[in-house]
Steps between C-alpha positions, in 0.01 A plus 500: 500500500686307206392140394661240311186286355597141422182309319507300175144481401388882357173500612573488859804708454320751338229528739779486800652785372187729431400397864835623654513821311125541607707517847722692471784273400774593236577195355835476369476240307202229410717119373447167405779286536793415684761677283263829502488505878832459575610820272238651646543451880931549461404848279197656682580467854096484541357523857263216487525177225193321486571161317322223357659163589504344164638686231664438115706318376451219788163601623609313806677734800655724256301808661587421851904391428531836372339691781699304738856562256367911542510434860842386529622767290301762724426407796156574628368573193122454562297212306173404484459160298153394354412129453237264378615206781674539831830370433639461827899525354448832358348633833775360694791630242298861504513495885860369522708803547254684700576821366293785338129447399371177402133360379342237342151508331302211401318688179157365546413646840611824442139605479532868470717831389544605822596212661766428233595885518533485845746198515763624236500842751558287762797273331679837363478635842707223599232336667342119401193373290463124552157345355398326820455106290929600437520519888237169566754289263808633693381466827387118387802428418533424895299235649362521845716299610782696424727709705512793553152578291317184724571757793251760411161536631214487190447837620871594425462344206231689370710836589823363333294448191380852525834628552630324224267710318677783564257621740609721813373392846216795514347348181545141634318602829220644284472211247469277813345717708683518819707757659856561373675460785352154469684480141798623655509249749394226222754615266808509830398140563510401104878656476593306792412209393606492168871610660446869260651831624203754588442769287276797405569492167208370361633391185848401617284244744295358265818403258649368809227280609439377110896431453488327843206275482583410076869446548670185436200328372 
């Protein structure tokens, strides 16, 4: 699997790299600005870009702007963005066009190899890896007072927030600990409400549900 490794400070780019190739990864290509990762991304075709949000020479969005410029030029490419702050913009512009794997990683609770391993796998696969604090600040977005979010139960709640996630409804039933038919029933009643086509796509359902419940705010 080919990465495209987008980090300005060397340290943690370094150790990023050794840590992927420790995996198994082949990483195409290890950056640290803007103009670095957009060569990069338009040459390499990489499966998987894994992107720090703040690059040279702005050190504000450049990272992420040029992730989301890769994705318009090919579609679905698969992007996993790290961050020091939720920045509830970039998660919404990531999740906009709902297409090909998406994830966004708050870099101080990613507290282990594996875990981080394990979500760039799941974002090249196509699937998604949202730090669950990303998915509190969306969902807040939406008071409880307001439609069609005010609708859902607290327990439908808790299983939109896990499904945001990117979890599928066997791991939601065994992360609350109910059956999944339950889930299934939970996750029926969510769709409904929130006026959202079902589907069995697990990622396609959580992009759906994020787009839906962040859009025109």
């Amino acid at each position: 699997m080919r990465v495209v490794l987008a980090e300005d400070l060397f340290l943690l780019r370094d150790g990023l790299v050794r840590m992927l190739e420790a995996y198994g990864f082949e990483i195409a290509a290890a950056v640290e600005s803007g103009p670095e990762l957009t060569r990069a991304l338009a040459e390499l075709n990489p499966d998987v870009a894994v992107v720090d949000v703040r690059l040279p020479p702005t050190h504000t969005d450049e990272g992420l702007q040029c992730a989301l410029q890769a994705r318009r030029e090919q579609p679905g490419l698969p992007v996993l963005v790290l961050s020091q702050h939720v920045e509830q913009l970039y998660a919404r512009e990531l999740l906009a066009d709902g297409s090909g794997g998406v994830g966004y990683l708050l870099k101080d609770r990613v507290f282990d190899a594996d875990q981080f391993v394990e979500a760039v796998r799941r974002v090249a696969a196509g699937g998604t890896a949202m730090d669950p604090q990303v998915i509190q600040q969306l969902l807040s977005r939406r008071s409880a007072d307001d439609r069609p979010l005010g609708n859902l139960t607290p327990r439908e709640l808790e299983v939109l927030e896990l499904m945001a996630q990117g979890r599928s409804n066997a791991a939601i039933a065994a992360q609350l600990v109910v059956t999944e038919r339950a889930i299934a029933k939970h996750t029926s009643n969510i769709f409904t409400k929130l006026g959202l086509e079902v589907s069995d796509d697990d990622n396609r359902r959580v992009l759906a549900v994020l787009a839906h419940l962040d859009r025109d705010r």
